[in-house]
C-alpha positions in Angstrom: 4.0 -25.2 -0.1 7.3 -25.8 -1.2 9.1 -25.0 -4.7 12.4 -24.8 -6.2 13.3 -23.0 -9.5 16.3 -22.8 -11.7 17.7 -21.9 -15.1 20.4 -22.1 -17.2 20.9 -19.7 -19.8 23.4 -19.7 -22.3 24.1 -16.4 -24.9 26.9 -16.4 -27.6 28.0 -13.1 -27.5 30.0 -11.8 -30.7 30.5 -7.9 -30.0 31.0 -6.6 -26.8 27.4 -6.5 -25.4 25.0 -4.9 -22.0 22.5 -7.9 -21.3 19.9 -7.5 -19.0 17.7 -10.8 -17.4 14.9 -10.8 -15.7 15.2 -14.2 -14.8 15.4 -14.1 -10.4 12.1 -14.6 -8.4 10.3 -11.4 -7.3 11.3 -9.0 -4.3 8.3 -9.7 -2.6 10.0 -13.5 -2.1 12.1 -14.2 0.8 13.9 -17.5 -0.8 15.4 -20.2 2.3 18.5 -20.3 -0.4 19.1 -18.3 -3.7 22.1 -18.2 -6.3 22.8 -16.6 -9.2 26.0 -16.5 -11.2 27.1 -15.1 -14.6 30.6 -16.3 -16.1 32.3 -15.7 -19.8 34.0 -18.2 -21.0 34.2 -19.8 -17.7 35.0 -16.5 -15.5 32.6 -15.0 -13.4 31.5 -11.8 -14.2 30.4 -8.9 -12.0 26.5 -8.6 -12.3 24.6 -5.8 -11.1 21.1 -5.7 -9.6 18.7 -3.2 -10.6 14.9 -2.9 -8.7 11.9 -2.8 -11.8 8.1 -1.9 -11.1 6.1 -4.4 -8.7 9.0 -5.8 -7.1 11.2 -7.1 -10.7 14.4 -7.9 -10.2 17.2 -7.3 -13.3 20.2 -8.7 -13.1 22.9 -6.7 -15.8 26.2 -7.8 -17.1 28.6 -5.9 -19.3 30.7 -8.6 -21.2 32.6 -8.6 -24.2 32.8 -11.6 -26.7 32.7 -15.1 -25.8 29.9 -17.3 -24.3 27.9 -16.0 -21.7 26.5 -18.2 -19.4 24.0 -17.3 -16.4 22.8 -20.3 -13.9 20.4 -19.3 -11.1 18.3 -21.4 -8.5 15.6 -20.4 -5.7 14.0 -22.7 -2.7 10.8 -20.9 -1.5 8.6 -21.9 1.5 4.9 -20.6 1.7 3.6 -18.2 -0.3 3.6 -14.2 -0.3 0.6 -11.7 0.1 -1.2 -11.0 -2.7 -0.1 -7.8 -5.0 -1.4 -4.6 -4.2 -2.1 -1.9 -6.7 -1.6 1.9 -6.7 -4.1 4.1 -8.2 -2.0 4.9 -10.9 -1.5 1.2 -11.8 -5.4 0.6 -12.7 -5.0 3.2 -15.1 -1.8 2.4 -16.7 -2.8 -1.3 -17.1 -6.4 0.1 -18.6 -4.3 1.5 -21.9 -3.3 0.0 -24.9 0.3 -1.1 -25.1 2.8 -2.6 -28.0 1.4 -6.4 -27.7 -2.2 -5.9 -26.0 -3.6 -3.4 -28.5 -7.0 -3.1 -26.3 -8.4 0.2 -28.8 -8.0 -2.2 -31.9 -9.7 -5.4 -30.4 -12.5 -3.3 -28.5 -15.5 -3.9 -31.1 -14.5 -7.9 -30.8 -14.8 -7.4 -27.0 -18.0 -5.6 -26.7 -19.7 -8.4 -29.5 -18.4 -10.9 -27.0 -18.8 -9.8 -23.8 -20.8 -6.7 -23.7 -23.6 -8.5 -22.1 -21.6 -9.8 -19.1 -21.2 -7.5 -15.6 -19.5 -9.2 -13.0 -16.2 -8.5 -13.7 -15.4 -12.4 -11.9 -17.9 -13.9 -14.6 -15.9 -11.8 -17.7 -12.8 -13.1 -16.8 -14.1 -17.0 -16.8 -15.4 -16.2 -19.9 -12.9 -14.1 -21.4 -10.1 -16.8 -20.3 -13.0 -19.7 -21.8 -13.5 -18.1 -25.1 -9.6 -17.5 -25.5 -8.8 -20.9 -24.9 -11.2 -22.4 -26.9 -10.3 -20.1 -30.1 -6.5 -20.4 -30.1 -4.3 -23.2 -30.3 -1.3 -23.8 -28.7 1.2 -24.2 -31.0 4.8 -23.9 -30.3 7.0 -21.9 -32.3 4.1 -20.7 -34.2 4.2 -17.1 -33.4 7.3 -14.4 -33.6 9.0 -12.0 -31.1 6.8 -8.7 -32.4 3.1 -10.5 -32.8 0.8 -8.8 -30.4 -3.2 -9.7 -29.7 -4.8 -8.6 -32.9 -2.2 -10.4 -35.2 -2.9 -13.5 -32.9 -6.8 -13.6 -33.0 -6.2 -13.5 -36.9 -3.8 -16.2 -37.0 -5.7 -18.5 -34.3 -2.8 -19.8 -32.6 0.0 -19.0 -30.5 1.9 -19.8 -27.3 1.7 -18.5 -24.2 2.5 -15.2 -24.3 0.2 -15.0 -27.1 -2.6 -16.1 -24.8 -2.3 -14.2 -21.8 -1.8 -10.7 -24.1 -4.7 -11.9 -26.1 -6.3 -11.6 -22.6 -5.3 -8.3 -21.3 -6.4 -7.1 -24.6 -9.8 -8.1 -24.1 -10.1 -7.4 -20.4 -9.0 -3.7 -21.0 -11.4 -3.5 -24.2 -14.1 -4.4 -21.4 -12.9 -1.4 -18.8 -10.8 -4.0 -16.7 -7.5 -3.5 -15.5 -5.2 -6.0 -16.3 -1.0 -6.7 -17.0 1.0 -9.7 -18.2 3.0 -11.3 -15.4 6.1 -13.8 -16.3 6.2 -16.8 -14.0 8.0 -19.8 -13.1 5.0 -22.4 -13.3 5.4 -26.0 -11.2 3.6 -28.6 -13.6 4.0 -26.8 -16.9 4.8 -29.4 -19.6 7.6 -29.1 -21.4 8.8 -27.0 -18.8 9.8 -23.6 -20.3 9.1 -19.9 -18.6 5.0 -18.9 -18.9 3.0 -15.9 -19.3 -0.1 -15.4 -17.6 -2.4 -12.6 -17.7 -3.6 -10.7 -14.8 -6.7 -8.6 -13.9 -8.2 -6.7 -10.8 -11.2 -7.7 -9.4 -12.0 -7.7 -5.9 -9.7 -5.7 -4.9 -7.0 -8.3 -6.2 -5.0 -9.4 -9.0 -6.4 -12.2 -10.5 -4.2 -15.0 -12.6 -6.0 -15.3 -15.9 -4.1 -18.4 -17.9 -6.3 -19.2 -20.7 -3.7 -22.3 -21.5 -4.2 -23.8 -18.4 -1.2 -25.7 -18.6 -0.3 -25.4 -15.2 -2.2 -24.6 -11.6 -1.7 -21.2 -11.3 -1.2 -20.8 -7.1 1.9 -23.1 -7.6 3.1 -20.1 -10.1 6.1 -18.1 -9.1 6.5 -14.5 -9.9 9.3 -13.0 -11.7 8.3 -9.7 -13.4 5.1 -7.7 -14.4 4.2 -5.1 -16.6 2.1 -4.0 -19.5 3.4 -6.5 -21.6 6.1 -9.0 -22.9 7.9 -5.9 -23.8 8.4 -5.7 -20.0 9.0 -9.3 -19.0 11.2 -10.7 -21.6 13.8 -12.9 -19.9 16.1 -11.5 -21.8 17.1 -7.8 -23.1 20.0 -7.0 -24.9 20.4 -3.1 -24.7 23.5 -3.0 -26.6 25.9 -5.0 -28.6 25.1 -8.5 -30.3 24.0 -11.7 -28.5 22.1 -14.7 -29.5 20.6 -17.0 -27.5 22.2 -20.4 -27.2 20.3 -22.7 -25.0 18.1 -22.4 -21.8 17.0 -25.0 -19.4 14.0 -24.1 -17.0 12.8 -26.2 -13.8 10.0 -25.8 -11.1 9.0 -27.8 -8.9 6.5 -27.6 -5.9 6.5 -30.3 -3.1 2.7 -30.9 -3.9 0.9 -30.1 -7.1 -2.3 -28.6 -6.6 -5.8 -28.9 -8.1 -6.7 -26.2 -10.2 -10.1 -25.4 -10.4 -10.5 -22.8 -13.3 -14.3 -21.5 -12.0 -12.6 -19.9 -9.1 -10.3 -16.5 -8.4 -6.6 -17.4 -7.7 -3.6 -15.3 -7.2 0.1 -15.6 -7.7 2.1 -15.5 -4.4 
């Protein structure tokens, strides 16, 4: 397997300003050719790469005002191992967090899918009953809507899916994150969220969307939540995004059959 990713992101930036991206393919990657550039109004500017839990790479830039522009592109060939998980990680991604509020949506969890064991059977239907309650709607949610505010309003995009997910999953005593990927087949192409949960001594994609074969996806960066994946973070100063362009490829698009386990790698 074969894929290629790139972006193009462009920020306006109006007072001198520390961005942050998380926009480069995952450390566990070994890309056959990989570039990255930040300029200013034309002129490159120094970036500065920072490691992030499971493998995230951030890419920082200190720039003053002007337009900021950031254009990156990856080939990979195969596909990594699967992720492992420490200890501490399967109970860290068993806790509430900002967008998967998993203490507030635990009554709708049990109701759902208190009768359900295998943990390979909840996430089918876990990932079935999201998809078949929300709709995908783009633009139809904002920047600080979590899971509950989602299952109220009954639609959302794909961030609201997956954290919908990991809400219910860690209602239901399951371990499970958000991971933001680069997806071959995604339609319009854009970055995606997924959720992700541990069974079988893996982690599982859960995509309740299904807008894209999930062992074509790409990793970027993981955590509890979008509050750890966003693409990009503006930790001081003013910036507003511009424009952003996203493409991924793979040389052949898979099949994906949603009954079965699949993993990013």
């Amino acid at each position: 397997m074969k894929r290629d990713v790139s972006t193009r992101i462009t920020v306006s930036v109006t007072e001198p300003a520390n961005l942050v991206f998380a926009i480069a393919v995952a450390a566990a990657y070994r890309p056959a050719a990989e570039r990255l550039e930040v300029t200013l109004d034309g002129a490159a500017v120094e970036v500065v790469e920072l490691l992030d839990l499971h493998g995230t790479r951030l890419h920082q830039v200190e720039v003053g005002p002007g337009t900021c522009t950031l254009t990156y592109a990856a080939a990979i060939e195969g596909r990594t191992a699967p992720a492992g998980a420490a200890p501490a990680d399967l109970i860290s991604y068993l806790r509430p967090s900002r967008y998967a509020e998993s203490d507030e949506l635990a009554p709708t969890a049990t109701a759902e899918f208190g009768g359900i064991e295998a943990p390979a059977d909840l996430l089918a239907a876990v990932s079935s009953w999201v998809g078949t309650r929300l709709a995908y709607v783009s633009g139809s949610s904002g920047p600080t809507d979590g899971a509950a505010r989602t299952l109220l309003a009954r639609q959302g995009v794909c961030r609201d899916f997956a954290h919908l997910c990991v809400a219910l999953l860690r209602s239901m005593n399951v371990p499970a994150r958000l991971a933001a990927v680069y997806a071959p087949g995604l339609e319009p192409m854009d970055f995606h969220a997924v959720a992700e949960a541990w069974v079988d001594g893996a982690w599982r994609v859960v995509d309740a969307t299904t807008l894209a074969p999930r062992s074509s996806m790409v990793r970027i960066a993981t955590g509890r939540d979008a509050a750890d994946t966003a693409f990009l973070t503006v930790t001081a100063g003013r910036a507003e995004l511009v424009d952003m362009e996203v493409l991924a490829i793979v040389d052949t698009l898979p099949a994906d059959d949603v009954t079965e386990l699949a993993s990013i790698g």
